[in-house]
C-alpha positions in Angstrom: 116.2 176.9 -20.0 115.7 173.8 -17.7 118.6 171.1 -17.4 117.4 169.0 -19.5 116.9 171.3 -22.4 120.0 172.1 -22.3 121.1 168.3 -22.5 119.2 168.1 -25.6 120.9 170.8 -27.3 124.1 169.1 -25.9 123.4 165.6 -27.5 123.1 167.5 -31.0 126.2 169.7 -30.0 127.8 166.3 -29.8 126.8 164.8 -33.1 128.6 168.4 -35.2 131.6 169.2 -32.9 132.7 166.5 -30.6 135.0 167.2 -27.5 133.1 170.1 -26.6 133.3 171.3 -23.0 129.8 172.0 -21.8 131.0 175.8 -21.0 132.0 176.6 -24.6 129.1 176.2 -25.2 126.8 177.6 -22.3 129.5 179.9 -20.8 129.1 179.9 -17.1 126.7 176.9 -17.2 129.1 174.9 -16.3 130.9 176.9 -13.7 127.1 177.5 -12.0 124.1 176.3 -13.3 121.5 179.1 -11.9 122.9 182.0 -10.1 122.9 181.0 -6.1 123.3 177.5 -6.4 125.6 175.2 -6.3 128.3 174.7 -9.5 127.1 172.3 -11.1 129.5 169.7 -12.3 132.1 170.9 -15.1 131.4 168.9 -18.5 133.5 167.4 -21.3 131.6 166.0 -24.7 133.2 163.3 -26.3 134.4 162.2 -28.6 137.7 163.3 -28.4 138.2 164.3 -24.5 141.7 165.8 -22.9 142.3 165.2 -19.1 144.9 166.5 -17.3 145.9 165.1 -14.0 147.7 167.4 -11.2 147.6 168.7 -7.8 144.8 170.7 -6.6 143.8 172.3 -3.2 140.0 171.3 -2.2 137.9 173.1 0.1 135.4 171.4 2.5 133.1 173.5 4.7 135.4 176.3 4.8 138.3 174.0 5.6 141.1 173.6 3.1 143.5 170.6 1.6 145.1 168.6 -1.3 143.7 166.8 -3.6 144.8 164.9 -6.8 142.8 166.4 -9.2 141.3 165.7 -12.6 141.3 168.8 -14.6 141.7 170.7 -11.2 138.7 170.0 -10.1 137.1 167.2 -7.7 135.2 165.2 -8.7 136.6 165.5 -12.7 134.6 166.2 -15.3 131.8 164.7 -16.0 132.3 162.8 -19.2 129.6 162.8 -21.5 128.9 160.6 -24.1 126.8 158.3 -27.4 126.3 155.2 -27.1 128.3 153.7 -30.6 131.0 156.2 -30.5 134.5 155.8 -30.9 135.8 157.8 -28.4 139.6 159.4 -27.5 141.0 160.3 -24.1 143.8 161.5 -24.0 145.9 161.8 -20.3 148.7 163.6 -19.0 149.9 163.1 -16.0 151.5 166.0 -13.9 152.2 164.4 -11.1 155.7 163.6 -10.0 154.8 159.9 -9.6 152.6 157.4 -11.9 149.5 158.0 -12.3 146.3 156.0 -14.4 142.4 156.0 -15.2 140.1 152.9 -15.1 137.1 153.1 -17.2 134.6 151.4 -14.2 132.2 149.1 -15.6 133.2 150.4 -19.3 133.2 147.4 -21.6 136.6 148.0 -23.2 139.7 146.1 -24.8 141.6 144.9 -21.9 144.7 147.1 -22.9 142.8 150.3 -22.5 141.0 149.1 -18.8 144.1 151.3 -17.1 145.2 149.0 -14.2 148.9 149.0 -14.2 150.7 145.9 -13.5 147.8 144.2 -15.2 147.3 145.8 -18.9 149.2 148.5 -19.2 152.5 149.7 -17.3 150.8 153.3 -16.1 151.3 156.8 -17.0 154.8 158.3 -15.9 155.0 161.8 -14.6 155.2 164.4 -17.7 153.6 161.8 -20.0 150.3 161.4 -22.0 148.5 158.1 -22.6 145.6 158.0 -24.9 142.7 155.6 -24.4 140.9 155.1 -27.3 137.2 152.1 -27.7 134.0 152.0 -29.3 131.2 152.6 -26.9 128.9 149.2 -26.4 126.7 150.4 -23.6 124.8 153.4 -22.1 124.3 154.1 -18.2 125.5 155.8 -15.4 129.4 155.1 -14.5 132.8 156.4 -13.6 136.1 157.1 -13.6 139.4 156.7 -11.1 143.0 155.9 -10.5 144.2 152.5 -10.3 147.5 153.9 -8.7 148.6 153.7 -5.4 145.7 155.5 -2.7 145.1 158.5 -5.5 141.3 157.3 -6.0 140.9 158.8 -1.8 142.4 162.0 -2.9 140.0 163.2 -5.2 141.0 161.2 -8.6 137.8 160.0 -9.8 135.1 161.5 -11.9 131.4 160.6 -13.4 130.8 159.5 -17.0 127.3 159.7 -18.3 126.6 157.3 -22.1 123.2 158.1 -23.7 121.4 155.5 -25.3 121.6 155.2 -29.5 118.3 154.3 -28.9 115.3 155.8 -27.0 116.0 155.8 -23.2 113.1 154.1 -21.8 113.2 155.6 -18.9 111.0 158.9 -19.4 112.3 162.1 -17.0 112.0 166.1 -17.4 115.6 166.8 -15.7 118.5 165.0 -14.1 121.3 165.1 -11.8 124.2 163.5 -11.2 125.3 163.0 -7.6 128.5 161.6 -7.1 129.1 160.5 -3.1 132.5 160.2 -1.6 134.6 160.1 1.5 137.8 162.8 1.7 140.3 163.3 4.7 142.2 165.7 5.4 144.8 163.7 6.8 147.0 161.4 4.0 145.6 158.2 2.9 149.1 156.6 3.3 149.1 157.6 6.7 145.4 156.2 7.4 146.7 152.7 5.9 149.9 152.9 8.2 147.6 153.5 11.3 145.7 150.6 10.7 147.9 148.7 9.7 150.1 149.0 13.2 146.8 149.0 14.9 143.3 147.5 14.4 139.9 149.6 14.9 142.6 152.7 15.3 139.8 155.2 13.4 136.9 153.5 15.3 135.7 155.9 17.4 132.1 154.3 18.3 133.5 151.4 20.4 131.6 150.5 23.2 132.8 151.7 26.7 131.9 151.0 30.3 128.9 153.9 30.5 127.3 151.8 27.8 127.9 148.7 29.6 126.0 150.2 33.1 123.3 151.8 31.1 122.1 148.3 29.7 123.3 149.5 25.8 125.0 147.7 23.3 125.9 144.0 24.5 126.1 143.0 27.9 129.6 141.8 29.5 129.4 138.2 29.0 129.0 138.7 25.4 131.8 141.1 25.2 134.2 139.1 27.2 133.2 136.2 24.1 133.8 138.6 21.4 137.1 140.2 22.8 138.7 136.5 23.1 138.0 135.9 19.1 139.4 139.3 18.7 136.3 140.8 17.0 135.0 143.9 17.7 131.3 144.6 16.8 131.3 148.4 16.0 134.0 147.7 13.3 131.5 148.2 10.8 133.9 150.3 7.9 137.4 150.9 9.5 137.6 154.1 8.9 134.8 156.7 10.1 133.4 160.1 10.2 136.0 161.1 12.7 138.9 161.4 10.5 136.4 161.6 6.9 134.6 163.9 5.6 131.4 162.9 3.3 130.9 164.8 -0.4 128.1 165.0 -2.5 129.6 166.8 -6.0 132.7 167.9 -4.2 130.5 169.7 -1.2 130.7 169.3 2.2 127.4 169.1 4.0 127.4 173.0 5.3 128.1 173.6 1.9 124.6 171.7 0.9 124.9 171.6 -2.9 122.0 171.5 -4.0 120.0 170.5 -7.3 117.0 172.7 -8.7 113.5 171.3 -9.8 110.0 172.7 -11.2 107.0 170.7 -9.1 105.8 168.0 -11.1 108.6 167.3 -12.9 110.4 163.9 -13.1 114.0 164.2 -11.8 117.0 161.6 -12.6 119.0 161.1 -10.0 122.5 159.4 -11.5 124.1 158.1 -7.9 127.6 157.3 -8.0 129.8 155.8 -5.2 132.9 156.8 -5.4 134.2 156.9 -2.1 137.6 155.2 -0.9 136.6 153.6 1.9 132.4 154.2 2.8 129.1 152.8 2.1 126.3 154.9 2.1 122.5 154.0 2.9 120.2 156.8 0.7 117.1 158.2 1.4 115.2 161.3 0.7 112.8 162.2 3.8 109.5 162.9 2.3 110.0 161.7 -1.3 109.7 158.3 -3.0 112.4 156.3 -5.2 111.8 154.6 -8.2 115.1 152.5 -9.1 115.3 152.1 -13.0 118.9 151.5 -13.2 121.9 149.1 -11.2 125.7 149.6 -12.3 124.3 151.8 -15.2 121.9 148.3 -16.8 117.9 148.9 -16.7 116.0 147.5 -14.2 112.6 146.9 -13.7 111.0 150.0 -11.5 110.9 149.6 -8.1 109.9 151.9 -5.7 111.4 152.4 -2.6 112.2 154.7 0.5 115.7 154.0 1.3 119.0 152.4 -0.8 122.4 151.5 0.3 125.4 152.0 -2.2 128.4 150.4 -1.6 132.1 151.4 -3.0 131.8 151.7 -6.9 128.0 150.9 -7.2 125.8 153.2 -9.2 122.1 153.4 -9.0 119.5 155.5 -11.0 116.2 156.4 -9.4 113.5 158.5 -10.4 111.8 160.9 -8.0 108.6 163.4 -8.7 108.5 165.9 -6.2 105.3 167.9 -6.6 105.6 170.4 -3.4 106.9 173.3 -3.6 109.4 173.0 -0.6 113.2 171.8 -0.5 113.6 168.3 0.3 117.1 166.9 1.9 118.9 164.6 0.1 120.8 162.2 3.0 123.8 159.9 2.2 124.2 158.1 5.7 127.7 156.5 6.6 127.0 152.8 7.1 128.1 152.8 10.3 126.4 156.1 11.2 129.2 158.3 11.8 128.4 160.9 9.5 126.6 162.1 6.4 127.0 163.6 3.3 124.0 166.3 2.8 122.7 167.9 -0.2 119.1 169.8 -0.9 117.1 169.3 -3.8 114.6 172.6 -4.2 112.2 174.6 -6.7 114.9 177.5 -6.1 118.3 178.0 -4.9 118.9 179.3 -0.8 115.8 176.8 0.2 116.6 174.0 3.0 114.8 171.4 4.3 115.2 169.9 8.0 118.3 167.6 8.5 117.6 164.0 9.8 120.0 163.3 13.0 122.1 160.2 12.7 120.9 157.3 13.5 122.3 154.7 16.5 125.0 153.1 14.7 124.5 149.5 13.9 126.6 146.1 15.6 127.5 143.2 14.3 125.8 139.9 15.5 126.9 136.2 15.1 124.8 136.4 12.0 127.9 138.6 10.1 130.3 135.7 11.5 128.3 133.2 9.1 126.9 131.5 12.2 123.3 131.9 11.2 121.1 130.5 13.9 117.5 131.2 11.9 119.3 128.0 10.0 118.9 125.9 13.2 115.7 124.2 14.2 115.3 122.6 17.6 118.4 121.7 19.4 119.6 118.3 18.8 118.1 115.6 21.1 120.6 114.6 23.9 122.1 111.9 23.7 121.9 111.1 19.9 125.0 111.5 18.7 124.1 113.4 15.5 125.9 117.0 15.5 123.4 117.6 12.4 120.3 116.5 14.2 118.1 119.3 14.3 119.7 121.5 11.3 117.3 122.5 9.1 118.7 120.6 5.7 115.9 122.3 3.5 117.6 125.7 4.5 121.2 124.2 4.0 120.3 122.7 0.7 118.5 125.3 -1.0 121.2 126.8 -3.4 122.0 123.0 -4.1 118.3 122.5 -5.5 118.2 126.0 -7.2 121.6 125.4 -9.2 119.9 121.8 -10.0 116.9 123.6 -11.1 118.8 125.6 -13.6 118.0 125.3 -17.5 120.1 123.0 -18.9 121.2 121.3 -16.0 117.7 119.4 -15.1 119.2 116.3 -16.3 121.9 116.2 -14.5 122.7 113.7 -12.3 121.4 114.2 -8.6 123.4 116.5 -6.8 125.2 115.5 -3.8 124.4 117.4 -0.7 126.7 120.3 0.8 130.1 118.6 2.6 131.2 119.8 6.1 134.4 122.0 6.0 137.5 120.3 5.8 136.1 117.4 3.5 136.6 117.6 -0.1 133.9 121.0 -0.3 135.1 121.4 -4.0 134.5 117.7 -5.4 132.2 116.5 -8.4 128.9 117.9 -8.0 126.4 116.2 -10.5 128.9 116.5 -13.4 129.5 120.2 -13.1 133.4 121.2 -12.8 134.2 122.6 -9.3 137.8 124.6 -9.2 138.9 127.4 -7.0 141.4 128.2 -10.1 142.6 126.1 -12.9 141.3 122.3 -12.6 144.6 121.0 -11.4 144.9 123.6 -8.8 142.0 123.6 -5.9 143.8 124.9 -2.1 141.7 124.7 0.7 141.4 127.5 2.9 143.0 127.2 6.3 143.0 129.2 9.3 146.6 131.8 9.6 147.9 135.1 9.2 145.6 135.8 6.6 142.6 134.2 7.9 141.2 135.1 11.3 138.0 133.1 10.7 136.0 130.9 8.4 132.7 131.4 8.5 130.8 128.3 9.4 127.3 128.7 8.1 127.6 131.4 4.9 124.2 132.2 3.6 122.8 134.4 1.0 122.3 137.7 2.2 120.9 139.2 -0.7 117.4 139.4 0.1 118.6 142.0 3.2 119.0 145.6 2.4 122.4 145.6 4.3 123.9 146.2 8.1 121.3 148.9 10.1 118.8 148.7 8.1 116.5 145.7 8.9 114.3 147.5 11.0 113.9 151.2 10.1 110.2 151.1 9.1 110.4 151.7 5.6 111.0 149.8 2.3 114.6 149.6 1.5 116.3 147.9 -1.7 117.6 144.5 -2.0 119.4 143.2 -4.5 116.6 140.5 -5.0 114.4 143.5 -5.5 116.0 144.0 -9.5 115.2 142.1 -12.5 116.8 142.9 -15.6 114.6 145.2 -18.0 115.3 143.2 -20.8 116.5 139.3 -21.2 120.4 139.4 -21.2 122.2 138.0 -23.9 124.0 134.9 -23.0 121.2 132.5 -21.9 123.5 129.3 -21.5 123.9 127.7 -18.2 127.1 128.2 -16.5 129.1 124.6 -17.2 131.7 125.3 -14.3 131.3 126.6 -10.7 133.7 128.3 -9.0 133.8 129.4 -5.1 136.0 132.1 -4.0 136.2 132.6 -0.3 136.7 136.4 1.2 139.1 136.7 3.8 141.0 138.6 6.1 142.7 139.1 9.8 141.2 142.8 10.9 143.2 142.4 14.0 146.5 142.5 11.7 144.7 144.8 9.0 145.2 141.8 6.3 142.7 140.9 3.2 142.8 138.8 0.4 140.9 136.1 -1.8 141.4 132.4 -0.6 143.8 133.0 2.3 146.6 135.0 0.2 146.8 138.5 -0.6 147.7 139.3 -4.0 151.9 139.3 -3.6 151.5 136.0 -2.1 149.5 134.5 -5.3 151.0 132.3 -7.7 148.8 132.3 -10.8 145.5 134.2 -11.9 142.1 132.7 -11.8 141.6 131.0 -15.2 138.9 130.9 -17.6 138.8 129.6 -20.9 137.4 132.7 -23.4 133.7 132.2 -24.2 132.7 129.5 -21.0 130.1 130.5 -18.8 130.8 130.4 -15.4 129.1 130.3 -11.8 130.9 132.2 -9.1 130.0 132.3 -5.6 131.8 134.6 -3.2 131.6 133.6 0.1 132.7 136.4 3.0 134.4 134.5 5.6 134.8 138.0 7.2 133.3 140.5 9.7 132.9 143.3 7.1 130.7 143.7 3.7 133.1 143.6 0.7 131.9 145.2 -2.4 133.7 142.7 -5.5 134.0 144.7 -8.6 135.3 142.2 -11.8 136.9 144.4 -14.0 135.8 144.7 -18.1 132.1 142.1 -17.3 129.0 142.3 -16.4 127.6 139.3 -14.2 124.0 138.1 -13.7 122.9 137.7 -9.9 121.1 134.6 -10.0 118.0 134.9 -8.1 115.9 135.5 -11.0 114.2 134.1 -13.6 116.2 132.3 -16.4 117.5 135.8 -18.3 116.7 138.4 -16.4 119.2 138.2 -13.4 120.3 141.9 -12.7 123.4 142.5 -14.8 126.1 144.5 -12.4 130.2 144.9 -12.6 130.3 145.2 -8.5 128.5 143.4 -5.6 128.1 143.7 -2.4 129.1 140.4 0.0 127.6 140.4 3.7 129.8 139.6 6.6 129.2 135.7 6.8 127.3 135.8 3.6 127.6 134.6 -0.3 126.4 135.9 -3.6 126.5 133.4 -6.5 126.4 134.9 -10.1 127.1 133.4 -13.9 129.2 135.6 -16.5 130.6 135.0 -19.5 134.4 135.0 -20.2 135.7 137.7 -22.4 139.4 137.3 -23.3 142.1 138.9 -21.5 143.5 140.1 -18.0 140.7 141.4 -16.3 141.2 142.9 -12.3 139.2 141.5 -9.4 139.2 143.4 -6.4 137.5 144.2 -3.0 136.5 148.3 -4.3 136.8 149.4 -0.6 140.5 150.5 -1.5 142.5 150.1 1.7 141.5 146.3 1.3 142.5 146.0 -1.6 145.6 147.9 -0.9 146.1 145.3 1.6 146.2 142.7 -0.7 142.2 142.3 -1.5 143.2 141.9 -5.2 143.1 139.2 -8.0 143.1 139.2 -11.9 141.1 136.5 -14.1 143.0 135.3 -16.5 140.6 135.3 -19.9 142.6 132.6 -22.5 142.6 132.3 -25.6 143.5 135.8 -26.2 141.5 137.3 -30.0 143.9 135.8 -33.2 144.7 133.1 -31.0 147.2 133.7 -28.9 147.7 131.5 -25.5 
């Protein structure tokens, strides 16, 4: 019986018994799929679902270590359920300190989202919480602690919600692949190290033989970056020296590997779980078609290559019609390693590994100093530091937010103001507040901020750091377009610009300048308003921005179909604008790599009124 057979009879399983592991079922299935391949990944059926959380030794490549574990295993369960269910979870934690799950990109009451501190106090060692929602989606996403560094120890796990109605995406058998990072060495200690000192896990820092062999950048330009305290190969703080890369729990000489019959269509459910690492995706020798972002439809799009950051999920569709093993490759942005699995007609095949590629550097371009934005120099003498800027360039997003429905009749728009001005004044009638109305800080150079980038730009027609020139098609986000027309079709009314920043000399991150011990109130919304934010990454390193219990629209499309996604990736010295609506509550907002945001990358939007009325 193929894979997805067996899903079928699983679906109807569902609908009689509810909170049936896959193995009660299909003993062994669940344990190992086909004999001589890899386990596949243990299964629990909503609706009612019992998770248990403890400690756990993992094994990578032969090598073993702890783990915080979700029913003893890593990743947990994969949770599977209906679209329209009511579902129960209940969790006990065994762990001698707090513990917690966040339902990523779940659309749930705030009280059950599982961020303590925020909407619930936690889960104290020896007790059980129980989660209980209704279902209001379908889609690929996941679920992790939101306690301390336990998400980089192995506490996260896949959930999988079928459609009530037919999928339309059409596939003969699917896979989910959950990527991560895991060390081996304690994720309190990893934070320490950086903490007392900057780049301390980059181990691809330029040296003196790349110098004399003409590599990498020369010594003027060195000498320039090394007085602004920047350091080029800093590209993910943490690399493949001290991490190892999982696909499903596996190593990559453990190669799990997923089974096909040529000529089928094959789901592939990706899932970025990992603490601290972005992946670029690829599959040498077969096509991707992406039909699904952060678990929404998207219109098909074929490509060769993808990059996932922290807490993204993408769903592609491949057809392989050889029969030969193919190598599934989940590259470390910064090329230090790679997680390696093997998709094949039958289990023991292989296919040849790709080497790593030359790790990427940083440019001016990731300090939002974008030169393409320059036109000829200014002419000497003419005392205009603009001459020569191309203003079309500059005040693009200004006439695309004009051109916006609803907002055509608005009053012209004043062009962008130079830093240090009044950046967040009245723009055509259209509110402008970094927080509440009466409460707009500037952003200023200190502890917190080691630079502002001058000339931010959208970056999300690039397919990400290393990969602009590697031959092949790879994703951008400009690439997606919502299947169908979202549901809120009003024009944002308010805009709101939230700037990205950080010291990585002094290991410090935040939102606006101030980490999240040093803020004094939420980011408020009124419950209902639509909203424009634009992120803007005054630092050296992509974020990936995950808003907690939402789903945003990226606005380069047409009116209604922007992608809807819970997490976005930000470009060093880029911006991504998007419009959601306000749903009422306390909602996190957070950089997803989680050593920033254990440094202080961390916000909460504060939805008001609250449902019956209360402030």
């Amino acid at each position: 019986m193929k894979d997805f057979d067996r899903r079928q009879l699983l679906r109807g399983a569902s609908v009689i018994g509810g909170g049936l592991a896959l193995s009660s079922l299909l003993p062994g299935w669940a344990q190992s799929a086909t004999p001589g391949a890899a386990p596949a990944l243990p299964t629990l059926m909503g609706p009612n679902v019992d998770l248990r959380i403890g400690h756990s030794e993992l094994k990578v490549d032969g090598r073993t270590g702890h783990a915080v574990t979700i029913n003893g295993t890593v990743p947990g369960p994969l949770l599977r359920f209906r679209e329209g269910q009511t579902v129960r979870l209940s969790v006990t934690n065994n762990l001698h300190e707090d513990t917690s799950i966040h339902w990523h990109g779940l659309l749930v009451p705030f009280q059950m989202d599982g961020v303590p501190g925020v909407t619930f106090p936690g889960i104290k060692p020896g007790q059980t919480f129980v989660y209980e929602f209704p279902l209001k989606q379908s889609g690929t996403y996941w679920y992790h602690s939101h306690s301390g560094l336990q998400e980089a120890e192995g506490h996260y796990g896949p959930i999988i919600i079928d459609p009530a109605e037919p999928d339309p995406v059409a596939y003969d058998r699917e896979h989910v692949v959950v990527l991560s990072d895991y060390s081996f060495m304690h994720p309190h200690l990893i934070f320490k190290r950086m903490k007392q000192q900057s780049g301390a896990f980059n181990y691809q820092k330029q040296t003196v033989a790349s110098l004399l062999a003409g590599k990498d950048q020369t010594l003027q330009e060195r000498a320039e970056w090394a007085k602004m305290l920047m350091d080029p190969t800093d590209i993910s703080d943490v690399t493949g020296a001290v991490l190892n890369f999982l696909i499903n729990g596996h190593g990559p000489a453990d190669n799990w590997t997923g089974l096909f019959t040529p000529g089928e269509r094959v789901r592939l459910r990706f899932i970025n779980t990992a603490a601290q690492m972005i992946f670029n995706v690829r599959i040498p020798g077969l096509k991707m078609t992406v039909v699904a972002a952060d678990g929404q439809n998207v219109r098909p799009v074929e490509v060769d290559e993808f990059q996932i950051a922290n807490a993204e999920t993408y769903d592609v569709i491949v057809q392989p019609t050889e029969d030969k093993a193919f190598t599934l490759v989940a590259e470390a942005v910064d090329r230090s390693g790679m997680g390696r699995a093997t998709l094949a007609p039958r289990p023991g095949m292989t296919a040849p590994v790709p080497p790593l590629r030359s790790r990427p550097r940083s440019t001016m371009k990731d300090m939002g100093m974008d030169m393409s934005a320059m036109q000829a120099p200014a002419t000497a003498g003419s005392g205009d530091a603009m001459a020569g800027m191309d203003h079309a360039a500059m005040g693009h997003d200004m006439a695309a937010m004009a051109a916006m429905p609803g907002m055509a009749a608005t009053p012209g728009m004043a062009p962008p103001k130079p830093r240090g001005s009044d950046v967040m004044g009245d723009m055509g009638g259209m509110e402008m507040s970094m927080r509440d109305p009466q409460f707009a800080p500037q952003v200023k150079m200190g502890p917190g901020v080691q630079s502002i980038a001058p000339l931010p730009v959208d970056r999300t027609g690039e397919p990400g750091q290393g990969l602009e020139s590697v031959g092949h098609r790879v994703l951008v986000y400009k690439d997606l377009f919502a299947l169908t027309p979202n549901a809120d079709l009003r024009p944002p009314t308010r805009a709101l610009d939230i700037h990205l920043t950080g010291n990585m000399e002094r290991f410090m991150w935040g939102f606006d300048g101030l980490k999240f011990s040093e803020t004094t109130q939420p980011y408020a919304f009124e419950a209902g308003e639509r909203v424009r934010v634009t992120l803007i990454n005054d630092t050296m390193m992509a974020h990936p921005i995950h808003l907690h219990g939402h789903f945003f629209e990226l606005t380069h499309a047409p009116a209604g179909y922007g992608p809807r996604k819970h997490t976005v990736t930000v470009l060093p010295g880029g911006k991504v604008s998007w419009d959601f609506t306000a749903d009422a509550g306390d909602w996190a907002f957070h950089c997803h790599m989680l050593y920033h945001m254990h440094a202080g990358m961390f916000q909460v939007f504060s939805v008001r009124p609250l449902a019956g009325g209360a402030a």
